[in-house]
MARLO-263718 format. One record per residue (C-alpha): z, y, x; residue number from 1; residue in one letter. Coordinates in pm, whole numbers. Example, Ala and Ser with C-alpha at 12.3 -4.5 7.8 and 13.67 -1.06 7.14 Angstrom:
# MARLO-263718
<pt><c3>780</c3><c2>-450</c2><c1>1230</c1><seq>1</seq><type>a</type></pt>
<pt><c3>714</c3><c2>-106</c2><c1>1367</c1><seq>2</seq><type>s</type></pt>
END
This chain:
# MARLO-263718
<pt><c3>-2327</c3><c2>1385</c2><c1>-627</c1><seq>1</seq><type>x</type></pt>
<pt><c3>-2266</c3><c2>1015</c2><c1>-568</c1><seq>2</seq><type>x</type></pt>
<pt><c3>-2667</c3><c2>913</c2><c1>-638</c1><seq>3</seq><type>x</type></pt>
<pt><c3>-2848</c3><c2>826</c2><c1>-357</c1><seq>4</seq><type>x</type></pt>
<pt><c3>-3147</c3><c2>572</c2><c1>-335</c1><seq>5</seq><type>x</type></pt>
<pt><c3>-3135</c3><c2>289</c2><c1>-143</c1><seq>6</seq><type>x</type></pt>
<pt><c3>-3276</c3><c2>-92</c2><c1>-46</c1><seq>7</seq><type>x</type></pt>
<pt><c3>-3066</c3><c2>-366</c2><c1>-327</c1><seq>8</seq><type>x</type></pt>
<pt><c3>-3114</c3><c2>-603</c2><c1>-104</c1><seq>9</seq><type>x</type></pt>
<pt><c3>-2846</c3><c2>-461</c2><c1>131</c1><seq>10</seq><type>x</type></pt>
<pt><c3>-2550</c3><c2>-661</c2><c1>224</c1><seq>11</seq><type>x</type></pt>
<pt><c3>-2177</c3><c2>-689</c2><c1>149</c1><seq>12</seq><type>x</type></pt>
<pt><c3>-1971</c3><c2>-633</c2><c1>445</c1><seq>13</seq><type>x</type></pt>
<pt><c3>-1779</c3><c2>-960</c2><c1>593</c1><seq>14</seq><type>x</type></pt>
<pt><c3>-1465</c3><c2>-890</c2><c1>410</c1><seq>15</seq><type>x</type></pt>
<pt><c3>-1658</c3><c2>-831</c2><c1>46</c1><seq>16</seq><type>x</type></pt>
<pt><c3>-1394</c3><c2>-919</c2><c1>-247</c1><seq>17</seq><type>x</type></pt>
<pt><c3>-1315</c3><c2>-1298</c2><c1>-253</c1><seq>18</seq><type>x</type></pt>
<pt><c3>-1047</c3><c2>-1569</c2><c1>-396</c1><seq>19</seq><type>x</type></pt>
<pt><c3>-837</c3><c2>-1270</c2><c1>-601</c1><seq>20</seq><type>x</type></pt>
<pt><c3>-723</c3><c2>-1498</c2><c1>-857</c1><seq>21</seq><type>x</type></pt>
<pt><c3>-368</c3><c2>-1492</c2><c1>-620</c1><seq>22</seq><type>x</type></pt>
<pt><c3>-335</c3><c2>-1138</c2><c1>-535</c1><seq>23</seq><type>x</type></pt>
<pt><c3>-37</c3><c2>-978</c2><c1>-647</c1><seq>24</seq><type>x</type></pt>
<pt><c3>-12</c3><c2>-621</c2><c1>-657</c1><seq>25</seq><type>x</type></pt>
<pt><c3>88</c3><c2>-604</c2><c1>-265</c1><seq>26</seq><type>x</type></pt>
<pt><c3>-244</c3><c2>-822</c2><c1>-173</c1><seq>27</seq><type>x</type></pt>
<pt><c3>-474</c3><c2>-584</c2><c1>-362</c1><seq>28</seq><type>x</type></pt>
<pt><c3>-300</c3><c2>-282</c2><c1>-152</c1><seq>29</seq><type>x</type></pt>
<pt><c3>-425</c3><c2>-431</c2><c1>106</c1><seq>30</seq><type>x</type></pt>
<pt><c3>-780</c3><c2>-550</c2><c1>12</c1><seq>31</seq><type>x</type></pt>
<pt><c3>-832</c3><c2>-152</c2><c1>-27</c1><seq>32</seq><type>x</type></pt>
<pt><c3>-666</c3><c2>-46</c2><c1>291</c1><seq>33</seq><type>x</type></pt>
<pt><c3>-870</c3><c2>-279</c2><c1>528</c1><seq>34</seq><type>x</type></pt>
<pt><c3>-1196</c3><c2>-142</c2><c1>363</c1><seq>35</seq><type>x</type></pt>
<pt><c3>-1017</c3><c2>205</c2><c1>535</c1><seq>36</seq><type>x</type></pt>
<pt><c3>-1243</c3><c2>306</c2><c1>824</c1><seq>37</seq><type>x</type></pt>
<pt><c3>-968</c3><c2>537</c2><c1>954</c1><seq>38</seq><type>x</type></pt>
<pt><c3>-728</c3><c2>246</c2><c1>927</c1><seq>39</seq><type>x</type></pt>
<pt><c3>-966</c3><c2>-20</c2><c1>1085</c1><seq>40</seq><type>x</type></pt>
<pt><c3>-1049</c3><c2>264</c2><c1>1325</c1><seq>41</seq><type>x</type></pt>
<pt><c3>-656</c3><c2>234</c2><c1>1411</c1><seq>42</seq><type>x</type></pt>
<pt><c3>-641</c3><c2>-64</c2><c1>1449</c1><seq>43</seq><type>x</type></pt>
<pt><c3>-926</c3><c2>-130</c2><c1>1688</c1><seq>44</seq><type>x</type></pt>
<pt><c3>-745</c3><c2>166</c2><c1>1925</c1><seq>45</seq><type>x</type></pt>
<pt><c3>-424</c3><c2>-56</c2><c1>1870</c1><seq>46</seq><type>x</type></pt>
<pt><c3>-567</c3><c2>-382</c2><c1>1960</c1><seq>47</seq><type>x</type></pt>
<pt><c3>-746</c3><c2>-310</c2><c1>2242</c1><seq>48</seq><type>x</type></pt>
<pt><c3>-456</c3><c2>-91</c2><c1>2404</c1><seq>49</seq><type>x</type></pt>
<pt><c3>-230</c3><c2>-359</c2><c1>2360</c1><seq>50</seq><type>x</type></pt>
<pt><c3>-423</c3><c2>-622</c2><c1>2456</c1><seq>51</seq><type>x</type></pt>
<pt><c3>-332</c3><c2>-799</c2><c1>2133</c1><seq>52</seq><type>x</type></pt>
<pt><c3>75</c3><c2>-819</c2><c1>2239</c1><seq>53</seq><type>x</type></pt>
<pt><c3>382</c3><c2>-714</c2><c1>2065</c1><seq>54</seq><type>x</type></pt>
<pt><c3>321</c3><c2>-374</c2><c1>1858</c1><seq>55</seq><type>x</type></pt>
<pt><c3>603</c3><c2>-156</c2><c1>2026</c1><seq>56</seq><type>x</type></pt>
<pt><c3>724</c3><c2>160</c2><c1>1920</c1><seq>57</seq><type>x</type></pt>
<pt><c3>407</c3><c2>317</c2><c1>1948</c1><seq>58</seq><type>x</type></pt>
<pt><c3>248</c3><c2>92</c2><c1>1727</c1><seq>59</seq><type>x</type></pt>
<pt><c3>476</c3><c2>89</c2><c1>1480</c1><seq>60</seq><type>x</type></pt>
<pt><c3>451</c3><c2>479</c2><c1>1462</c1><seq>61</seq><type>x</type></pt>
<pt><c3>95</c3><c2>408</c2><c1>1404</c1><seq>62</seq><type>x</type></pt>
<pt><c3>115</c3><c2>121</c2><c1>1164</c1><seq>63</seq><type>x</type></pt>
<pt><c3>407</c3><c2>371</c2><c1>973</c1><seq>64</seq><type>x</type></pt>
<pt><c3>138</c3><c2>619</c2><c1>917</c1><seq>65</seq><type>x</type></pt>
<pt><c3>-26</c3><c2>377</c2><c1>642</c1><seq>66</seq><type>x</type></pt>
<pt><c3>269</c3><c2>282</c2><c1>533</c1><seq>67</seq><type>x</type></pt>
<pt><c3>341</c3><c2>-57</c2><c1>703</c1><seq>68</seq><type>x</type></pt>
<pt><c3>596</c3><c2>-213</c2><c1>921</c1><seq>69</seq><type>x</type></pt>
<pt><c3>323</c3><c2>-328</c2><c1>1169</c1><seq>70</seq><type>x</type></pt>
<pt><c3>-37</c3><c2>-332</c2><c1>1192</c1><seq>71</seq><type>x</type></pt>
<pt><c3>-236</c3><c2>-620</c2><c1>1047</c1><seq>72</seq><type>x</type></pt>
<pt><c3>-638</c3><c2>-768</c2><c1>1116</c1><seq>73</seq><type>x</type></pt>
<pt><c3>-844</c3><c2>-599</c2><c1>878</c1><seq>74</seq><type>x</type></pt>
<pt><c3>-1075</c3><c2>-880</c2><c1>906</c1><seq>75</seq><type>x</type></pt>
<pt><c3>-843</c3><c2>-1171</c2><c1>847</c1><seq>76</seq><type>x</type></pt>
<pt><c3>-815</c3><c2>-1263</c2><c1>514</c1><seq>77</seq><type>x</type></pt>
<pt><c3>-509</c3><c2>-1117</c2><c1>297</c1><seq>78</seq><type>x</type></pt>
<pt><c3>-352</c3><c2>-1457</c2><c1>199</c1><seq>79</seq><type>x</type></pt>
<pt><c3>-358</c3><c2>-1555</c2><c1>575</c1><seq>80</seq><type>x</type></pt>
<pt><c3>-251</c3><c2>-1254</c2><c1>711</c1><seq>81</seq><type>x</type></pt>
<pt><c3>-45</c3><c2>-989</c2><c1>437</c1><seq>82</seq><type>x</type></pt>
<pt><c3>40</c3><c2>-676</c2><c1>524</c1><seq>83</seq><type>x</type></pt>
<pt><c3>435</c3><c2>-606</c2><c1>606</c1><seq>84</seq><type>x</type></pt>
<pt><c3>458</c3><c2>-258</c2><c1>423</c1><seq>85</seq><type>x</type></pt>
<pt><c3>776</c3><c2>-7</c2><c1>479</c1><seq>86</seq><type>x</type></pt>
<pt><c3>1040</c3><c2>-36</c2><c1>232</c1><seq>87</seq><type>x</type></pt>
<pt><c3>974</c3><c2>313</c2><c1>97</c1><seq>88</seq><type>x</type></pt>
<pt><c3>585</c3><c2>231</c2><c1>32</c1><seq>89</seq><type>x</type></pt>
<pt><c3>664</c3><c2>-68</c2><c1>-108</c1><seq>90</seq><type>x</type></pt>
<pt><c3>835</c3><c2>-192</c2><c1>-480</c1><seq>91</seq><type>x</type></pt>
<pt><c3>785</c3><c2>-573</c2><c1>-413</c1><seq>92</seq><type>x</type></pt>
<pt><c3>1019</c3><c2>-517</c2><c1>-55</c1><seq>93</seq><type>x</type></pt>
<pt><c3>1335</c3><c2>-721</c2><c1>-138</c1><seq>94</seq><type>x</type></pt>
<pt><c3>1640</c3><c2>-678</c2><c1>144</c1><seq>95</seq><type>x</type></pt>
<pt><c3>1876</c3><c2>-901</c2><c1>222</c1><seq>96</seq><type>x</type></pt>
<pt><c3>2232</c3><c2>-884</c2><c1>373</c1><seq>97</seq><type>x</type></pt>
<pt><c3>2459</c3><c2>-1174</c2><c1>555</c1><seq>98</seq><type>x</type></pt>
<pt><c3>2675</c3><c2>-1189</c2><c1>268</c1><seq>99</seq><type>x</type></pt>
<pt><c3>3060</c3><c2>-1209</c2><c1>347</c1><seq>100</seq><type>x</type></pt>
<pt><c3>3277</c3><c2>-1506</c2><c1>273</c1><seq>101</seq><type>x</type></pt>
<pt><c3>3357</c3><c2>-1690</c2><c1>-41</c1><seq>102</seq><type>x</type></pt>
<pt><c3>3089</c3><c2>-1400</c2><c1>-189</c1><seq>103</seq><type>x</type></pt>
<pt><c3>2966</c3><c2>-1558</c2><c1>-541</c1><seq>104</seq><type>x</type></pt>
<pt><c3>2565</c3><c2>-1594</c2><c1>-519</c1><seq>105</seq><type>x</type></pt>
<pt><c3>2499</c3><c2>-1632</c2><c1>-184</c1><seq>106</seq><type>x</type></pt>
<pt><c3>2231</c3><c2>-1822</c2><c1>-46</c1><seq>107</seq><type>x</type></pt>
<pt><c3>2054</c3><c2>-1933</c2><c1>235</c1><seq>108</seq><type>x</type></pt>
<pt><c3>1669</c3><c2>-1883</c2><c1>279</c1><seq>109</seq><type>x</type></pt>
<pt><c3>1453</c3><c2>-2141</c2><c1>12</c1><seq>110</seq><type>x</type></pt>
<pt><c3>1259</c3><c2>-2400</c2><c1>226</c1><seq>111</seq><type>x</type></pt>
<pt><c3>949</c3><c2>-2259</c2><c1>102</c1><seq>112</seq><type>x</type></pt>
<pt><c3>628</c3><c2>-2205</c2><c1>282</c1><seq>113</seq><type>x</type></pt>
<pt><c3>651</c3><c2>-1853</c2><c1>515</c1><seq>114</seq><type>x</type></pt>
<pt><c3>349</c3><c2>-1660</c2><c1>544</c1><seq>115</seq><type>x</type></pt>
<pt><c3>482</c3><c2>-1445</c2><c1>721</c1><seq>116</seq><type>x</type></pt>
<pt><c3>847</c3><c2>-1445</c2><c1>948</c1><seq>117</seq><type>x</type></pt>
<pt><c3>910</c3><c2>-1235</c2><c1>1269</c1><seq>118</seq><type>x</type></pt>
<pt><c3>1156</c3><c2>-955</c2><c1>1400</c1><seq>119</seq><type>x</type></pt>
<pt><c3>1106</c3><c2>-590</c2><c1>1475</c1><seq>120</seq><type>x</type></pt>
<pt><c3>1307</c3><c2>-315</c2><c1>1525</c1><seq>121</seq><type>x</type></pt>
<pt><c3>1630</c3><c2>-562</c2><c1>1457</c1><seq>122</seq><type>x</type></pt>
<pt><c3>1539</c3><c2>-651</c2><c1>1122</c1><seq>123</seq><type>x</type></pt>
<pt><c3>1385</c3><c2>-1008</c2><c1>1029</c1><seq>124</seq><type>x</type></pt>
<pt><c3>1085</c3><c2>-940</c2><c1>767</c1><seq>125</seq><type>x</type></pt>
<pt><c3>914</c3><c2>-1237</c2><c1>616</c1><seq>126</seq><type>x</type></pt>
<pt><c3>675</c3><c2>-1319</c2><c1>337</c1><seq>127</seq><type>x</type></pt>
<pt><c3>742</c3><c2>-1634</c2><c1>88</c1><seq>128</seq><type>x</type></pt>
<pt><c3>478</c3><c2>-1764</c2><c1>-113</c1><seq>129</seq><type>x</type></pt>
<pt><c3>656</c3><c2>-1998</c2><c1>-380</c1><seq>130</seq><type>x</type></pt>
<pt><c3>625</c3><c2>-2022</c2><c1>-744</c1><seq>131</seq><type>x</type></pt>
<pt><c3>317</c3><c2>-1856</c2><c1>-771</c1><seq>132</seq><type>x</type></pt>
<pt><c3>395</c3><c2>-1504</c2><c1>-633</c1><seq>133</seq><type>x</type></pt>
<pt><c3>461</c3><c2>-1395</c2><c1>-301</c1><seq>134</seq><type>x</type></pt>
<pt><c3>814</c3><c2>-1319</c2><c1>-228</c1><seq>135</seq><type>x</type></pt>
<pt><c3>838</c3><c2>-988</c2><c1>22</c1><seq>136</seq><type>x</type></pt>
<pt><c3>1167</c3><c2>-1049</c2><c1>188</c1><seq>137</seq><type>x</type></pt>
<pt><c3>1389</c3><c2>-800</c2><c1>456</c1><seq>138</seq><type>x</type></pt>
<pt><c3>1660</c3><c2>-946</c2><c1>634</c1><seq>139</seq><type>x</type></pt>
<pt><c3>1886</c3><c2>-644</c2><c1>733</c1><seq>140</seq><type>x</type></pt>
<pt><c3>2135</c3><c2>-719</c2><c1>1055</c1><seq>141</seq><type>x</type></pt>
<pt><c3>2195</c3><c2>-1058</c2><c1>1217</c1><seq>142</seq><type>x</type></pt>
<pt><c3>2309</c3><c2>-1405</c2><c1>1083</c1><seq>143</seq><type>x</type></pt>
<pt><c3>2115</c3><c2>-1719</c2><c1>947</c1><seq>144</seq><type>x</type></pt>
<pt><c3>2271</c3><c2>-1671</c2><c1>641</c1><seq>145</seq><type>x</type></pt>
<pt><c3>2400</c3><c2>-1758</c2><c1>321</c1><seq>146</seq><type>x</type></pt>
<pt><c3>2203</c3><c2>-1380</c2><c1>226</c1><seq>147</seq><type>x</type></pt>
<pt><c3>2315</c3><c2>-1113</c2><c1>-57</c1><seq>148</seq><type>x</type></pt>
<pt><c3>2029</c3><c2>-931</c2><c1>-243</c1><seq>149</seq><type>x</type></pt>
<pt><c3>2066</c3><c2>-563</c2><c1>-221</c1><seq>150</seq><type>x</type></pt>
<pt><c3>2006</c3><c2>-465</c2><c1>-601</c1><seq>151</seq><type>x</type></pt>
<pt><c3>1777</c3><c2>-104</c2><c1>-627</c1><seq>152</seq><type>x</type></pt>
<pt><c3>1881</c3><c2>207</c2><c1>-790</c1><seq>153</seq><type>x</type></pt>
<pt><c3>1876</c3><c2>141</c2><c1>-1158</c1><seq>154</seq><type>x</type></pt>
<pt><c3>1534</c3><c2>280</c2><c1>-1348</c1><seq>155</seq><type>x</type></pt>
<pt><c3>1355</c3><c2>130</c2><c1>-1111</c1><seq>156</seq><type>x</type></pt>
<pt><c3>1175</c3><c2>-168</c2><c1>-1302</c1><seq>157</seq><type>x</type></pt>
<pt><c3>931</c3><c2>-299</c2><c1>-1059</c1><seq>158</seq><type>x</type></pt>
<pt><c3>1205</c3><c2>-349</c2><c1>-777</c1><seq>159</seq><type>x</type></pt>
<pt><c3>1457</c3><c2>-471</c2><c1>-1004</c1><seq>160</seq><type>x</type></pt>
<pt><c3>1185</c3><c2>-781</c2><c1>-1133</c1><seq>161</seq><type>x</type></pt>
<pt><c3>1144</c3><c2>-817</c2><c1>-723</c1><seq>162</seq><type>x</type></pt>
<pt><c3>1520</c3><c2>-846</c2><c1>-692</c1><seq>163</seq><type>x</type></pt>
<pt><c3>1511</c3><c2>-1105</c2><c1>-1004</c1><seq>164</seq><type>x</type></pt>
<pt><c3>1214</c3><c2>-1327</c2><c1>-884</c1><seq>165</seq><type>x</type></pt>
<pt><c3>1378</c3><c2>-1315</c2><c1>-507</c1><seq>166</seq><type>x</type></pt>
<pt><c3>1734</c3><c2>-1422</c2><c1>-681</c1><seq>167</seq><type>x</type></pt>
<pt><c3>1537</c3><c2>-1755</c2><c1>-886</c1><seq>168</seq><type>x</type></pt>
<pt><c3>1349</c3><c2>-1833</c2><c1>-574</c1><seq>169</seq><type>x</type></pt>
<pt><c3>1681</c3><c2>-1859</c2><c1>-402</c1><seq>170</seq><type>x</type></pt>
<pt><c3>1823</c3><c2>-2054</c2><c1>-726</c1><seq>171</seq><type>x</type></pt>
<pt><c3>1511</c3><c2>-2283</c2><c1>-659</c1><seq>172</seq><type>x</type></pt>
<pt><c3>1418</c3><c2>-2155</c2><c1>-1044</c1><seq>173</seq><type>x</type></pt>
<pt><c3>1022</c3><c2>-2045</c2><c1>-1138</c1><seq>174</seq><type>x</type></pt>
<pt><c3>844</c3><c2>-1826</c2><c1>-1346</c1><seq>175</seq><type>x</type></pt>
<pt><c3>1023</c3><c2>-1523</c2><c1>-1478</c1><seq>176</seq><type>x</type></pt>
<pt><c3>1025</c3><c2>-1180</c2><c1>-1345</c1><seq>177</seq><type>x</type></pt>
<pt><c3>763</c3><c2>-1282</c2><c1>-1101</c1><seq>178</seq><type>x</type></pt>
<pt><c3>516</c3><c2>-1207</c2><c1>-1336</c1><seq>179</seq><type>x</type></pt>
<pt><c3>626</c3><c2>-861</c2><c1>-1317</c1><seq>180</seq><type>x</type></pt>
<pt><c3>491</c3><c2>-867</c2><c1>-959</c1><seq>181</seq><type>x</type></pt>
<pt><c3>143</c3><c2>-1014</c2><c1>-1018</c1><seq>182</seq><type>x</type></pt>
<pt><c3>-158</c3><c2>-723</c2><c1>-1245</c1><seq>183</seq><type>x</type></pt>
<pt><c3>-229</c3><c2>-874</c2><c1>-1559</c1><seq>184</seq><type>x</type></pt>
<pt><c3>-533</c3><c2>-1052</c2><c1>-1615</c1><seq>185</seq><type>x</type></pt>
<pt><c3>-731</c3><c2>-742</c2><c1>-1735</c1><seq>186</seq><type>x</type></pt>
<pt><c3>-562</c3><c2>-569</c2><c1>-1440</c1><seq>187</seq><type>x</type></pt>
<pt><c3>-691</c3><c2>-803</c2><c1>-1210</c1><seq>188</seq><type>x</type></pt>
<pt><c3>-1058</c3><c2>-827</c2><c1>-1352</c1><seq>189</seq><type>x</type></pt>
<pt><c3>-1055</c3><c2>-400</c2><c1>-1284</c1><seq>190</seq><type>x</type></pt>
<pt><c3>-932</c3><c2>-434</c2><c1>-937</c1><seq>191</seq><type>x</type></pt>
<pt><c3>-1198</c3><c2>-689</c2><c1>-847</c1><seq>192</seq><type>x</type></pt>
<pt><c3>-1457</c3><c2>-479</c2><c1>-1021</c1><seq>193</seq><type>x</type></pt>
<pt><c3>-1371</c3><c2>-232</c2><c1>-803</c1><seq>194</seq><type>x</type></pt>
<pt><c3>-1356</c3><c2>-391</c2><c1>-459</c1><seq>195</seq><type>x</type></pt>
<pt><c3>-1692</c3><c2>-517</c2><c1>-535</c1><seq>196</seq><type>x</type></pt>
<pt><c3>-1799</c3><c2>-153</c2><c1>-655</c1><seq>197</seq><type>x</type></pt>
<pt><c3>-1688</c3><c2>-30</c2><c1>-301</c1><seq>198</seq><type>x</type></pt>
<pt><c3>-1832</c3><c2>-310</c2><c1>-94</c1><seq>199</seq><type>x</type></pt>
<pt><c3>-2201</c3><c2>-237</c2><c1>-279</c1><seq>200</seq><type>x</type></pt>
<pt><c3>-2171</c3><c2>145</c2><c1>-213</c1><seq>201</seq><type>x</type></pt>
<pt><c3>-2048</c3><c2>78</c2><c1>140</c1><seq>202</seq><type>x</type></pt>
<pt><c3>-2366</c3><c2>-139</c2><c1>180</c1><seq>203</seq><type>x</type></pt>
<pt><c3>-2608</c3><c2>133</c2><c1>71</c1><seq>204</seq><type>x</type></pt>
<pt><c3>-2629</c3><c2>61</c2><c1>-264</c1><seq>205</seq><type>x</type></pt>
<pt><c3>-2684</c3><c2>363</c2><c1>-509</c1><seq>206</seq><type>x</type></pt>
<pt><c3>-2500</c3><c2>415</c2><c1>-796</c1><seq>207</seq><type>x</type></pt>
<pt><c3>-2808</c3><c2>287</c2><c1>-1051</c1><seq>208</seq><type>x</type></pt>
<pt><c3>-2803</c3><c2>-73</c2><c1>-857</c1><seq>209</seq><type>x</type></pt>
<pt><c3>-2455</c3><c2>-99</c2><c1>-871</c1><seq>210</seq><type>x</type></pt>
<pt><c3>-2424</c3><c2>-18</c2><c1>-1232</c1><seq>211</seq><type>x</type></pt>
<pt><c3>-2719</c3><c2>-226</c2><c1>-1304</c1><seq>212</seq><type>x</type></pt>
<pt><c3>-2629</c3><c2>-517</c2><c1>-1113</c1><seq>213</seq><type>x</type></pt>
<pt><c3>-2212</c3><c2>-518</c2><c1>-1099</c1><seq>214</seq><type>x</type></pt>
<pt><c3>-2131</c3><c2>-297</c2><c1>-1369</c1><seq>215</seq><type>x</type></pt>
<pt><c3>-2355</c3><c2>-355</c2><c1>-1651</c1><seq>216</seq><type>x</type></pt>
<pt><c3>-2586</c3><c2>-655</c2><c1>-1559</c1><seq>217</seq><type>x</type></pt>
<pt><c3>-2668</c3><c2>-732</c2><c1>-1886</c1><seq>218</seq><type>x</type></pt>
<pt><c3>-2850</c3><c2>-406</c2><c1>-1949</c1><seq>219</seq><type>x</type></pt>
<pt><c3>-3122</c3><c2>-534</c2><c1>-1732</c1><seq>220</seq><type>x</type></pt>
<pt><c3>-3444</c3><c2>-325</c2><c1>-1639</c1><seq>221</seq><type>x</type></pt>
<pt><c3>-3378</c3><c2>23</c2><c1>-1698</c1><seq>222</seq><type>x</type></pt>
<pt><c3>-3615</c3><c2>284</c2><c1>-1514</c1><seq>223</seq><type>x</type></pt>
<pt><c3>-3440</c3><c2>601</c2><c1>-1326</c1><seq>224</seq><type>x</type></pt>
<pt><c3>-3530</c3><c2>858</c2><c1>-1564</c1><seq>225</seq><type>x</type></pt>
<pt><c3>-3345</c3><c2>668</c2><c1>-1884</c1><seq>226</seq><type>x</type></pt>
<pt><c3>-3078</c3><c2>587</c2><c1>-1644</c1><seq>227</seq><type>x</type></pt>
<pt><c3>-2999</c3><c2>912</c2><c1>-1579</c1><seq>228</seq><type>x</type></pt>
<pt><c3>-2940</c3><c2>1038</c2><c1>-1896</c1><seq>229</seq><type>x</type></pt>
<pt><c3>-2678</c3><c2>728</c2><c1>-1959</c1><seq>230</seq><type>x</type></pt>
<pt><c3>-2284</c3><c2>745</c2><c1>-1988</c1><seq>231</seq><type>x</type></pt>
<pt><c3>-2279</c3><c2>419</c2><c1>-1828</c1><seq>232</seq><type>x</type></pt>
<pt><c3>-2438</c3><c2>649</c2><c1>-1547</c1><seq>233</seq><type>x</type></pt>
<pt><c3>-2156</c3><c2>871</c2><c1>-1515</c1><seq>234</seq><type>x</type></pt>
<pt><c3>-1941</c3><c2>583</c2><c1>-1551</c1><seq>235</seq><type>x</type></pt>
<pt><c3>-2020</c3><c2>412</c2><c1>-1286</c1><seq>236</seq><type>x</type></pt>
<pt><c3>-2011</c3><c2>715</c2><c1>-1112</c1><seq>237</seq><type>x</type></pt>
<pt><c3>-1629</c3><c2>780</c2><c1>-1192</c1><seq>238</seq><type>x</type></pt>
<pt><c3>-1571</c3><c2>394</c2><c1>-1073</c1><seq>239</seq><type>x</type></pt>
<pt><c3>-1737</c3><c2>463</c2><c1>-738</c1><seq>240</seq><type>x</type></pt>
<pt><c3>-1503</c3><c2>751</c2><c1>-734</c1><seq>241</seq><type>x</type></pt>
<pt><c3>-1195</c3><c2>541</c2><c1>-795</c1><seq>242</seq><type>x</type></pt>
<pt><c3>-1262</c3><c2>272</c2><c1>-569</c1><seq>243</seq><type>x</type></pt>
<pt><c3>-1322</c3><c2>536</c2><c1>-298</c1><seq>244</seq><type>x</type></pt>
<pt><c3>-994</c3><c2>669</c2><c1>-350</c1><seq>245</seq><type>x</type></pt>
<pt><c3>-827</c3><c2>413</c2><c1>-370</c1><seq>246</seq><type>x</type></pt>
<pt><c3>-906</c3><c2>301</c2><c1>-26</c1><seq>247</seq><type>x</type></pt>
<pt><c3>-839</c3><c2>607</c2><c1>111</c1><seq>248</seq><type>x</type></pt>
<pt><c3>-511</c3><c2>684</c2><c1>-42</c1><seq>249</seq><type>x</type></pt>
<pt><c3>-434</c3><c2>511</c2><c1>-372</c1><seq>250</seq><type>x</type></pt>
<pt><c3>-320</c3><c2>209</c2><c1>-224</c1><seq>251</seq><type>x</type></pt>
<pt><c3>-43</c3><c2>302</c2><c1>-219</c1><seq>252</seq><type>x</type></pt>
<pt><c3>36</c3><c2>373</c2><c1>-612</c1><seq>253</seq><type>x</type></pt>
<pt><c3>-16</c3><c2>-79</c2><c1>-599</c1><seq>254</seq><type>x</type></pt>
<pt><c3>271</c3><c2>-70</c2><c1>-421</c1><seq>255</seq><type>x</type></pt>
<pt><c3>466</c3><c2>121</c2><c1>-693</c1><seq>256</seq><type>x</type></pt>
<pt><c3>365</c3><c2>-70</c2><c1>-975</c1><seq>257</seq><type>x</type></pt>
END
C-alpha cells in the first residue's frame, strides 16, 4: 500500500510545482518528466560525458528514448528551458517547409520572442511564445523562408488547432485555436494538484499529510484511525497513484491531447 508514516515537516524538492498559470499541455509534460529519476538519472550520465557540449548522435538516441529531440536540465525551469519533443510524441509539433514560388500563404518566421531556436540532425526546431501559447515549430530542409505549414492527417484535432494557431501567428492574428493547446482551467487546477501531490510524497510525506494538508485542508485534525476508514483516504491514494504514473510514463498522453 501507498501509507507510510513520516515527519510533515519534510521538504519539497527544488523544482516543487511553481508559476503554472502558463503551461500549456507540452510544459506540464515536462514538469512530470523532470520529476523522472530515470530521466534525471540520464541526464546526469549525459552531461557529464559530454562535458555539457553539443548532444551528438548518442545523445539524441538517449534523449529519443523519452521522447525528445534532445535532452533538457531537469532543474531549469520549464518556461526557460522547454523540452524539444519528437514529432511522433508530440501533437503541439508544427513543421514547416520552404514553400515554392508565388505559393499562396507563405510566410516568413513572426518576429516573436524564441524560446527556443537551434539545428540538429538538419532540421531547425524552435519554440515561439506569442499570443499567449507557445508555438512548437519544425523547420524541415534549408532556406530562411517564406515557410508552408504541413497540414496533419485529418481526425487529428489537437494537431490540426496547432497547425491553425501556427498559421494566425504567422498572419500576426491572436487568440483562436490556441486555446486548443493550453488544459482548461479545471484541467490546469488537477495537474497542479498533482505535481504538488508528487513533490509531498517524494519528500516523505504519507498519504494522511498529504490528503490532510494538499488535498483536503479544510478537513483539519483528523486522527489515523478515522482517517483510515475515509474515501477521501483512498482518494488520495488513487491521486498519489496518478501522479506517480504520470511521471513515469503518462507524460506522454499531454502530448496527445
Amino acid at each position: 500500500m501507498l501509507e507510510r508514516a513520516v515527519a510533515p515537516s519534510s521538504p519539497l524538492p527544488a523544482f516543487a510545482a511553481d508559476r503554472l498559470d502558463k503551461h500549456d499541455r507540452a510544459d506540464f509534460a515536462q514538469e512530470f518528466l523532470r520529476r523522472n529519476p530515470a530521466y534525471r538519472a540520464d541526464w546526469a550520465a549525459w552531461s557529464g560525458a559530454s562535458g555539457g557540449g553539443g548532444q551528438g548522435r548518442e545523445g539524441e538516441a538517449a534523449a529519443g528514448r523519452w521522447g525528445l529531440v534532445r535532452f533538457f536540465d531537469p532543474v531549469r525551469p520549464v518556461r526557460a528551458e522547454p523540452a524539444i519533443w519528437l514529432p511522433g510524441c508530440a501533437a503541439q509539433l508544427v513543421s514547416l517547409v520552404a514553400a515554392p514560388g508565388g505559393f499562396v500563404g507563405a510566410a516568413a518566421l513572426p518576429p516573436a520572442p524564441c524560446a527556443v531556436d537551434f539545428i540538429l540532425g538538419g532540421e531547425r526546431w524552435i519554440v515561439v511564445d506569442g499570443a499567449g501559447v507557445r508555438h512548437r515549430l519544425r523547420v524541415i530542409g534549408e532556406g530562411e523562408g517564406p515557410f508552408a505549414i504541413l497540414l496533419p492527417p485529418r481526425g487529428d484535432a489537437l494537431r490540426a488547432a496547432a497547425c491553425d494557431a501556427a498559421r494566425r501567428l504567422f498572419a500576426g492574428l491572436g487568440g483562436g485555436a490556441a486555446a486548443a493547446l493550453r488544459p482548461s482551467a479545471l484541467q490546469r487546477r488537477r495537474l497542479a494538484l498533482l505535481l504538488r501531490v508528487h513533490d509531498a510524497w517524494v519528500a516523505g510525506a504519507s498519504i494522511r499529510e498529504i490528503g490532510l494538508g494538499i488535498v483536503y485542508p479544510w478537513l483539519g485534525e483528523i486522527d489515523a484511525l478515522a482517517w483510515k476508514g475515509m474515501s477521501e483516504r483512498r482518494r488520495v491514494q488513487r491521486l498519489v497513484a496518478e501522479a506517480r504514473d504520470l511521471v513515469a510514463f503518462d507524460y506522454r498522453a499531454l502530448l496527445r491531447g
